[in-house]
C-alpha positions in Angstrom: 15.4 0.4 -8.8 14.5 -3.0 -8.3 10.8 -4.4 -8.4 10.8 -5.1 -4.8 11.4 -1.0 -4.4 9.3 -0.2 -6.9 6.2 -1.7 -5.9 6.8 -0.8 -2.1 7.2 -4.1 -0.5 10.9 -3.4 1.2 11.5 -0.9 3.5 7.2 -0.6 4.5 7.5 -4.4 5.3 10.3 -3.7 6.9 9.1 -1.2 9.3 5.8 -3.2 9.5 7.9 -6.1 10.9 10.3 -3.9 13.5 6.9 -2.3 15.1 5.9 -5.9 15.8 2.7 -5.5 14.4 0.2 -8.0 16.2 -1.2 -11.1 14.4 -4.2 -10.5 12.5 -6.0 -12.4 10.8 -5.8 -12.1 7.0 -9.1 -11.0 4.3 -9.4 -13.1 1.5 -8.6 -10.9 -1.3 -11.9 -11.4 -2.6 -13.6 -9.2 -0.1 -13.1 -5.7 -0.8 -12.2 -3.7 2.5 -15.5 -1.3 3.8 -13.3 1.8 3.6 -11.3 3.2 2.1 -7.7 3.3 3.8 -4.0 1.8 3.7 -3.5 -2.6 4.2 -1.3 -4.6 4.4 -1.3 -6.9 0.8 -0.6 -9.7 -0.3 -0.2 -10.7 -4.0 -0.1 -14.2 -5.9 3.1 -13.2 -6.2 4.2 -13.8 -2.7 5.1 -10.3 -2.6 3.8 -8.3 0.6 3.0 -4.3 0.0 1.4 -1.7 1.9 -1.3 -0.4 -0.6 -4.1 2.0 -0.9 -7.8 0.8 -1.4 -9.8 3.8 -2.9 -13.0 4.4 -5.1 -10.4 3.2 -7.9 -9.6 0.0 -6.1 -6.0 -1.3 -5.3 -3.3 1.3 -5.8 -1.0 1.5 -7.2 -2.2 -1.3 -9.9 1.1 -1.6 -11.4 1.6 -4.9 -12.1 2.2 -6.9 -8.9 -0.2 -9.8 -9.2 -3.9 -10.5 -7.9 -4.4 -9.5 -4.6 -5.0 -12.8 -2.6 -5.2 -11.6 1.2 -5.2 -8.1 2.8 -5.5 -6.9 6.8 -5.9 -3.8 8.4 -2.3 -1.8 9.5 -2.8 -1.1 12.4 -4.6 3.1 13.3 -0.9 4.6 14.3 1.0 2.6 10.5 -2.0 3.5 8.7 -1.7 7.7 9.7 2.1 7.7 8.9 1.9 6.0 5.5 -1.1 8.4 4.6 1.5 11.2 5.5 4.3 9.5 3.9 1.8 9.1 0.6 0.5 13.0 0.7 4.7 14.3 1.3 5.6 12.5 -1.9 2.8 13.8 -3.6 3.7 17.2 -2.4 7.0 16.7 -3.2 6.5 15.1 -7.2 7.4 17.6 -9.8 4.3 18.6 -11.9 3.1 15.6 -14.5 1.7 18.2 -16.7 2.1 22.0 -17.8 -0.6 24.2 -18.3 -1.1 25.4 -22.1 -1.8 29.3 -20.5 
């Protein structure tokens, strides 16, 4: 898998760009969003991702550089990649056995 792939910037951008999401304005990536939810991010990197901002911050923090600029996907994106997020979740084998 390549790192575009693996940090989720291909085929969510994608989609992102065939709904024709309107223009809005980007967050400097030094303001933290006020809730938590999915955005659109962008990374000193130039790499664009949809990620999660939780009580843990940005997720997944695996390496793609400093977050520089976020906005908001818009209600409609931001319910199917929380479905999209809890199906693979569902889906992910175990990461741990109970010692029963």
């Amino acid at each position: 898998m390549d790192k575009a792939a693996a940090c989720g910037v291909g085929a969510r951008a994608a989609a992102l760009k065939e709904k024709r999401m309107k223009q809005r304005d980007w967050v400097s990536g030094d303001t933290a969003p006020q809730r938590h939810g999915y955005y659109e991010t962008r990374f000193d990197t130039g790499d664009i991702a949809v990620t999660l901002y939780s009580a843990l911050g940005w997720l997944p923090a695996n390496g793609q550089g400093a977050v520089v600029g976020w906005r908001a996907l818009p209600p409609a994106l931001e319910r199917e990649e929380a479905e999209r997020h809890l199906e693979s979740l569902r889906s992910a084998p175990p990461q741990w056995e109970s010692e029963e």
